[in-house]
C-alpha positions, -999 to +999 in steps of 0.1 A: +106+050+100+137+033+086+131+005+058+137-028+069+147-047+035+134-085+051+102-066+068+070-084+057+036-066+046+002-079+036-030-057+031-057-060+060-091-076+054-121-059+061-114-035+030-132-030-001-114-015-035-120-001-065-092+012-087-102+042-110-076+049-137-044+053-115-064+062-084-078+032-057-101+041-029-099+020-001-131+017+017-134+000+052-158-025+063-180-031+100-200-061+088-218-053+055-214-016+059-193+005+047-179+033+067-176+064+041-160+085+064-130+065+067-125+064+029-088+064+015-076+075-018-045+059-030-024+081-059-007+062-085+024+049-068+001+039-037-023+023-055+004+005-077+019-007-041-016-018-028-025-036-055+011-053-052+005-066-017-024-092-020+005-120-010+027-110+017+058-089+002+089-081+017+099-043+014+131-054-009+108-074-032+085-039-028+111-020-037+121-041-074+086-041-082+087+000-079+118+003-096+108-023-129+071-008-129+081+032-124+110+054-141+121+064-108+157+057-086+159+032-058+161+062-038+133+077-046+115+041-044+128+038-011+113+072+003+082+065-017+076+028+001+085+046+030+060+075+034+033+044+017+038+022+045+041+047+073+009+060+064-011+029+059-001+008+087-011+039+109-046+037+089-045+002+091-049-008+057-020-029+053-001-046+086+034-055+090+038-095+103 
């Protein structure tokens, strides 16, 4: 998966969350129930990202909000974002429009 700068990302509904020191767990929803064997558990950099994405974000904008929140290279922000979105499109807690 290459970065697409302009590419735009929202999270999914049919989630619940709860954030636990740097740590969320994303739980999916099938009408009131939750489905606890589907359970996610976002480290700090995902959650940070997650948490990010409750308007749709562009990767670029993404990207700037990694780089002003974490000590880290654009490089390294840009690998990060990428494994991130690879993983939780596939998982379908976020979806690219």
């Amino acid at each position: 998966m290459k970065l697409v700068r302009s590419k735009l990302y929202i999270k999914q509904t049919g989630f619940v969350e709860k954030t636990v020191g740097n740590e969320t767990v994303v739980v999916p929803l099938v009408g009131t129930v939750a489905q606890m064997e589907k359970v996610f558990s976002l480290n700090e950099i995902g959650s940070f990202i997650y948490n990010n994405m409750n308007s749709e974000k562009s990767t670029g904008e993404i990207i700037e909000l990694i780089l002003n929140e974490f000590e880290v290279d654009k490089q390294t922000a840009e690998k990060d974002l990428e494994q991130f979105l690879k993983k939780a499109v596939a998982n379908g807690i976020i979806k690219e429009l």
